[in-house]
Gaussian input, Z-matrix of N, CA and C with variables (Angstrom, degrees):
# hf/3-21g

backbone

0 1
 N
 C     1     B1
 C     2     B2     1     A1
 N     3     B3     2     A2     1     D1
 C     4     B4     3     A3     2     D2
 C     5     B5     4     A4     3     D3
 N     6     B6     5     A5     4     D4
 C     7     B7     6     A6     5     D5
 C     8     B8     7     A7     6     D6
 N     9     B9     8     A8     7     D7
 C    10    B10     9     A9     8     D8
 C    11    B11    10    A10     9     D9
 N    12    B12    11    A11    10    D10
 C    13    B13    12    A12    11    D11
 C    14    B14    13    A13    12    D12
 N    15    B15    14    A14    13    D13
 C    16    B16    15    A15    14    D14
 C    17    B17    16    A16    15    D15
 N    18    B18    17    A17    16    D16
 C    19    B19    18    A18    17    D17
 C    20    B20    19    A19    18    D18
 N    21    B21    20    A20    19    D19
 C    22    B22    21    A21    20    D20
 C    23    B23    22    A22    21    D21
 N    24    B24    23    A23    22    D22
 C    25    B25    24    A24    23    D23
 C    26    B26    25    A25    24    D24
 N    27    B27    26    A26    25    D25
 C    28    B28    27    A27    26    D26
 C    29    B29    28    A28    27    D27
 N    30    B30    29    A29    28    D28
 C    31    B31    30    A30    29    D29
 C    32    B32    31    A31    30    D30
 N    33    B33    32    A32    31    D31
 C    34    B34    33    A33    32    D32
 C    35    B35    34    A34    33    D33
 N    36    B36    35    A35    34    D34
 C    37    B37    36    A36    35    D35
 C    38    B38    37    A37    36    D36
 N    39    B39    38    A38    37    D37
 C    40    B40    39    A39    38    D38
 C    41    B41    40    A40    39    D39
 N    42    B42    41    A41    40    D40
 C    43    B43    42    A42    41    D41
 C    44    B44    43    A43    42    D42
 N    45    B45    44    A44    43    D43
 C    46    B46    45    A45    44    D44
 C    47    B47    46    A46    45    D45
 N    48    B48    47    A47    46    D46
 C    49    B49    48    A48    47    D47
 C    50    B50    49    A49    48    D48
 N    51    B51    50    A50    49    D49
 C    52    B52    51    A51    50    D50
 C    53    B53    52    A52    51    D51
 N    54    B54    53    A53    52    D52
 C    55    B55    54    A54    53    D53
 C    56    B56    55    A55    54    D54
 N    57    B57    56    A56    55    D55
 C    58    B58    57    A57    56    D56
 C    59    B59    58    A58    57    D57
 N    60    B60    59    A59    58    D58
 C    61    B61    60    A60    59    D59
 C    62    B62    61    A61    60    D60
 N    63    B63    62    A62    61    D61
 C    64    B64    63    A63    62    D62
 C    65    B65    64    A64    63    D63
 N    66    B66    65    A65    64    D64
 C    67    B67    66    A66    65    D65
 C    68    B68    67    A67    66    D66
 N    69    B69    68    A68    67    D67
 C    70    B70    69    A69    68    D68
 C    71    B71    70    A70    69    D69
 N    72    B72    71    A71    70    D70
 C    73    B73    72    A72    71    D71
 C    74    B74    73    A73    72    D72
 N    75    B75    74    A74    73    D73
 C    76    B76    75    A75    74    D74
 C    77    B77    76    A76    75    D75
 N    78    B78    77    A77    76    D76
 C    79    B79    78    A78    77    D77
 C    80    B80    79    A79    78    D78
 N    81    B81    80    A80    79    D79
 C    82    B82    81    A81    80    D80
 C    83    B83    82    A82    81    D81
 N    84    B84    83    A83    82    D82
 C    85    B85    84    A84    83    D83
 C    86    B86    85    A85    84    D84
 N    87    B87    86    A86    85    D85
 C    88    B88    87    A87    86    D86
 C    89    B89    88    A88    87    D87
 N    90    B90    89    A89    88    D88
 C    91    B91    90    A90    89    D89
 C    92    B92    91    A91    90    D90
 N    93    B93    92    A92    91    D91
 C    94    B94    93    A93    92    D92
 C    95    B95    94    A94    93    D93
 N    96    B96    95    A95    94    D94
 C    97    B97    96    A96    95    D95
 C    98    B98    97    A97    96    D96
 N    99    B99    98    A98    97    D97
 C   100   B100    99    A99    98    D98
 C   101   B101   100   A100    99    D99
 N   102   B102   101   A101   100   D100
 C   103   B103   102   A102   101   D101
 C   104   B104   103   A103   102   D102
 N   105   B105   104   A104   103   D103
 C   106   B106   105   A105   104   D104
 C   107   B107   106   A106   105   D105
 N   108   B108   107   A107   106   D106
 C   109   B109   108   A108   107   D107
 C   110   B110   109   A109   108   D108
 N   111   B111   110   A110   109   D109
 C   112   B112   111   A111   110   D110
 C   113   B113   112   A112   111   D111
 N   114   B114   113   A113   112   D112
 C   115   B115   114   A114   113   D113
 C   116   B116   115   A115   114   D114
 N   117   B117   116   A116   115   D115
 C   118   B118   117   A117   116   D116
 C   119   B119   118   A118   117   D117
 N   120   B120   119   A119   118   D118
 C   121   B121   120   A120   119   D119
 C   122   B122   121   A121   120   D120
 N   123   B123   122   A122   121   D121
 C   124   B124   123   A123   122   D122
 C   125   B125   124   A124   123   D123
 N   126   B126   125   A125   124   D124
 C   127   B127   126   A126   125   D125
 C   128   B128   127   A127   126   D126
 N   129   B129   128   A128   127   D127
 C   130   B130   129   A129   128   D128
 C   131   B131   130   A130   129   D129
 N   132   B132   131   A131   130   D130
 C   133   B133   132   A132   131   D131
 C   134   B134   133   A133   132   D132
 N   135   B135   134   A134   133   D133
 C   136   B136   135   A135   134   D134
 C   137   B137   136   A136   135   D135
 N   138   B138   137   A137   136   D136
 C   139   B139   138   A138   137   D137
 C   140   B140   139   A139   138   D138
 N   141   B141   140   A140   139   D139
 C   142   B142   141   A141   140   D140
 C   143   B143   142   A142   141   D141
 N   144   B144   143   A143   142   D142
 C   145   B145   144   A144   143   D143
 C   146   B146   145   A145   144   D144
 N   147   B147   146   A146   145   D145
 C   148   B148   147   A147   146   D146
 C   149   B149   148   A148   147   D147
 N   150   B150   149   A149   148   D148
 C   151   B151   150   A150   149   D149
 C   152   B152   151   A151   150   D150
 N   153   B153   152   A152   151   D151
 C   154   B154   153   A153   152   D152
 C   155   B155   154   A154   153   D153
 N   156   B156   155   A155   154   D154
 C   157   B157   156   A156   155   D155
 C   158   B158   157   A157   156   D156
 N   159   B159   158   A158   157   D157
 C   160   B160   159   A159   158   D158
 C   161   B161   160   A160   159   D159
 N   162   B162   161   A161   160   D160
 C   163   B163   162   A162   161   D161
 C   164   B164   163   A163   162   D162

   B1=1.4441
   B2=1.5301
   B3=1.1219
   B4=1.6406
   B5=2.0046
   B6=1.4900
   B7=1.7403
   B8=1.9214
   B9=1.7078
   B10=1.4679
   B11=1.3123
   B12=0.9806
   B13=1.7884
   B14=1.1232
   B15=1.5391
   B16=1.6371
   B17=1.4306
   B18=1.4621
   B19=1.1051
   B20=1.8459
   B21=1.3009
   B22=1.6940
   B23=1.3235
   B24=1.4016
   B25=1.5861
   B26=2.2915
   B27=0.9423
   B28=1.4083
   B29=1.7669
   B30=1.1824
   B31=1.8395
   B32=2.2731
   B33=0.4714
   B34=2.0362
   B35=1.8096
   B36=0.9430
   B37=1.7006
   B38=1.7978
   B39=1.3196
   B40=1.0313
   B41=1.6694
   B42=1.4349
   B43=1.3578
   B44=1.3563
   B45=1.7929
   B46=1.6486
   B47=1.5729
   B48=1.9887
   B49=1.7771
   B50=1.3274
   B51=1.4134
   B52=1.5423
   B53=1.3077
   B54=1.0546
   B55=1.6199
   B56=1.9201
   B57=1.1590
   B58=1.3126
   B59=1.3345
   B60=1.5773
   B61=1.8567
   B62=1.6159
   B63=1.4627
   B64=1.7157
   B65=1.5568
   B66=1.3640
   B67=1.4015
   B68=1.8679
   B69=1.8055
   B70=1.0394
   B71=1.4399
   B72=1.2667
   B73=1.0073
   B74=1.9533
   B75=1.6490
   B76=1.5775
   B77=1.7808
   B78=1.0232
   B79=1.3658
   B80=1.4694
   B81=1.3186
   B82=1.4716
   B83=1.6844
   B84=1.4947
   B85=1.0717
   B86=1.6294
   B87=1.3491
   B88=1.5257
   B89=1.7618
   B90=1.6909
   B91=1.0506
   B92=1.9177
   B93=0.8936
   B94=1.3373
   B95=1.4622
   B96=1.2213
   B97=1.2146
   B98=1.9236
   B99=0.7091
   B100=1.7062
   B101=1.6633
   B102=1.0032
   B103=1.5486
   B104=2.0824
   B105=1.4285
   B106=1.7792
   B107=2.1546
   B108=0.9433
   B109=1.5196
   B110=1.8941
   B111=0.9116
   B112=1.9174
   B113=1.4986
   B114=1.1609
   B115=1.3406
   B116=1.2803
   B117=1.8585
   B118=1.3092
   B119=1.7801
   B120=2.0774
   B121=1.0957
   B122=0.9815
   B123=1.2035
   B124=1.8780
   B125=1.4724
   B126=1.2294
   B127=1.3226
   B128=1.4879
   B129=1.1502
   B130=1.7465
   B131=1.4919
   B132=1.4941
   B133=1.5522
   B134=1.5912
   B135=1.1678
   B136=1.9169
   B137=1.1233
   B138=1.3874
   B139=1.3637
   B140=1.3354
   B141=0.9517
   B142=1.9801
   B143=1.1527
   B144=1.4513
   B145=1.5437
   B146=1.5746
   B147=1.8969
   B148=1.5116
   B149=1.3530
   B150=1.1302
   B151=1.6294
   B152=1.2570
   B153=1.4798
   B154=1.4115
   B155=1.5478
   B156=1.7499
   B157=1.7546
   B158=1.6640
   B159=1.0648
   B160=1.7981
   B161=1.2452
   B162=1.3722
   B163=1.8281
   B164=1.5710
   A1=110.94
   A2=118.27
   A3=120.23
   A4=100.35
   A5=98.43
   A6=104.30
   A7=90.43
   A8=92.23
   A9=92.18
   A10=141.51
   A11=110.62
   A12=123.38
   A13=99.09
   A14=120.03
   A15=123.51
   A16=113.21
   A17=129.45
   A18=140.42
   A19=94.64
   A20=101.11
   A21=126.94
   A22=90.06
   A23=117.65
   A24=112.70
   A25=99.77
   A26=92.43
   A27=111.79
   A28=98.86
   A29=111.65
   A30=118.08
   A31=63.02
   A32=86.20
   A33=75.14
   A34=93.89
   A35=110.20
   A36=102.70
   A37=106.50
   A38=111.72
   A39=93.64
   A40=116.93
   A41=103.44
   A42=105.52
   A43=124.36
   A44=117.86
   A45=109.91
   A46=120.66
   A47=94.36
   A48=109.96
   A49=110.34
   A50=131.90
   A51=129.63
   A52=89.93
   A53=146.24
   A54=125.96
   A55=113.14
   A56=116.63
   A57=124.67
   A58=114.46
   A59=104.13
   A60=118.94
   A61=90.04
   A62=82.26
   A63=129.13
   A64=113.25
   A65=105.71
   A66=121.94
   A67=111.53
   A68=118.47
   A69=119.44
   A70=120.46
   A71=114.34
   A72=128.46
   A73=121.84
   A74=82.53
   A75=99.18
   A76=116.36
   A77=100.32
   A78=106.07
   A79=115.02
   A80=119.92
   A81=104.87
   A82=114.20
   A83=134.57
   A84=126.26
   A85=102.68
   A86=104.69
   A87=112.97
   A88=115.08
   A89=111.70
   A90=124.98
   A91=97.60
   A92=112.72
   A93=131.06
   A94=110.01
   A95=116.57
   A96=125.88
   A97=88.91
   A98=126.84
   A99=135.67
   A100=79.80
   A101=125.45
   A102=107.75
   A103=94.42
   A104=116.19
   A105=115.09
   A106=84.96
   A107=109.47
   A108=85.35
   A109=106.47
   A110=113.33
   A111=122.05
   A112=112.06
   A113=118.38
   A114=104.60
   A115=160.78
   A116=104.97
   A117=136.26
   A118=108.90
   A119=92.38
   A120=103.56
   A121=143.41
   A122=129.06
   A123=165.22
   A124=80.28
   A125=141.09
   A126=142.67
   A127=114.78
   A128=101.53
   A129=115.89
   A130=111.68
   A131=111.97
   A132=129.15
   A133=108.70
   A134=103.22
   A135=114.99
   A136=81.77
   A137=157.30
   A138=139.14
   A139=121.70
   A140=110.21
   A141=120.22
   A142=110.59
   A143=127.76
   A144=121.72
   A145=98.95
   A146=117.72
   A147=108.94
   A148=115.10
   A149=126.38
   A150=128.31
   A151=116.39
   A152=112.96
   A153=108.45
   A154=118.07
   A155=95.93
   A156=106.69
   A157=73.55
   A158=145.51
   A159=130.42
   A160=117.08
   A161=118.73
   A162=122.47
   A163=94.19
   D1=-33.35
   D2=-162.73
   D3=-89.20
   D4=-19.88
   D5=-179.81
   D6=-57.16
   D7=-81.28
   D8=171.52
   D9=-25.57
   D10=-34.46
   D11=178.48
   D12=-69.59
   D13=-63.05
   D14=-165.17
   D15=-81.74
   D16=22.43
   D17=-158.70
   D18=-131.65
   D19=-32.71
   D20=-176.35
   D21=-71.22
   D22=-65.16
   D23=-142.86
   D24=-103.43
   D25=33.37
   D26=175.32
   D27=-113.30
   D28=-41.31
   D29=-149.89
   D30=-91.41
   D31=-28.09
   D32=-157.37
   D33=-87.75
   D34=-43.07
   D35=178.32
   D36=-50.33
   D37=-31.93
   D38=-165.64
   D39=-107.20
   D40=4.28
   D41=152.66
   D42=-103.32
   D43=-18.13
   D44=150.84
   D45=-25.04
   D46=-60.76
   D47=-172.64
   D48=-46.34
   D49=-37.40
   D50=-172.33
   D51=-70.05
   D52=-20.64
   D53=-169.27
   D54=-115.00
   D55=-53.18
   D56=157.41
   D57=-107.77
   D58=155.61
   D59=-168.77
   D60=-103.86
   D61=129.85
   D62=166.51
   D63=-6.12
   D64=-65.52
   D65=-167.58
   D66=-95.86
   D67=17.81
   D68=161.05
   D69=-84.92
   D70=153.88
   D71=-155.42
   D72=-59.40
   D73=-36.50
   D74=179.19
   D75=-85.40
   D76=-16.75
   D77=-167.54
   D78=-50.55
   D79=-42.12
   D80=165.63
   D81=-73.62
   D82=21.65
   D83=173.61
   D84=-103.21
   D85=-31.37
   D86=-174.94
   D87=-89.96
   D88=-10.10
   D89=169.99
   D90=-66.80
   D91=-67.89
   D92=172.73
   D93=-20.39
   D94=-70.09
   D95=-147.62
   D96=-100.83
   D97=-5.61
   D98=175.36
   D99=-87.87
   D100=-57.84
   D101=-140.65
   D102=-84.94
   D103=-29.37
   D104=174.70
   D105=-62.48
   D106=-53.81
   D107=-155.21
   D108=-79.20
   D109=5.73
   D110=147.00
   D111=-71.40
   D112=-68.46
   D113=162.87
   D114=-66.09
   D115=-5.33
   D116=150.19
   D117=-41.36
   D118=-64.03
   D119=173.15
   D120=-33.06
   D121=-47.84
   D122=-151.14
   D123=-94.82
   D124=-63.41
   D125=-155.43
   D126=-74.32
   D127=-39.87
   D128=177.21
   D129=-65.00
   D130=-47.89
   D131=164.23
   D132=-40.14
   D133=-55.92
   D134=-156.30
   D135=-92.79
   D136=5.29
   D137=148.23
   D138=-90.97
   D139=-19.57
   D140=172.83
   D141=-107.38
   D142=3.14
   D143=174.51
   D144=-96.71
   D145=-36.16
   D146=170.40
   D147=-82.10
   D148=11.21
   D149=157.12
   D150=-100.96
   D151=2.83
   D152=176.53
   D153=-115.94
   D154=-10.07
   D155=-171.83
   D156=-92.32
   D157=-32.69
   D158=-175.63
   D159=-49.47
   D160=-25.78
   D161=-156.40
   D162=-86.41

C-alpha cells in the first residue's frame, strides 16, 4: 500500500509543481488534496467502466 501511495504522490507532486512553486507554503496541502481527488478519479473511472463492461 505505501509503494502505491508514494508512487501516487510522486505522479501528483509533479503536476501540483506546474501549478504552485515547490517551496510555497501550501503546496504540501494542495499536494494532498490533488492527489484524494486523483484517486476519487481512478475510482469514479473503475466504477463506470464495470457498469459499462455489464451492458
Amino acid at each position: 500500500m505505501s509503494v502505491i501511495l508514494r508512487i501516487l504522490f510522486v505522479l501528483v507532486g509533479s503536476i501540483t509543481a506546474l501549478f504552485v512553486a515547490r517551496d510555497s507554503l501550501n503546496f504540501d496541502i494542495i499536494q494532498t488534496f490533488a492527489a484524494i481527488l486523483l484517486v476519487a478519479a481512478f475510482l469514479l473511472v473503475g466504477s463506470f467502466w464495470s457498469l459499462w463492461r455489464k451492458t
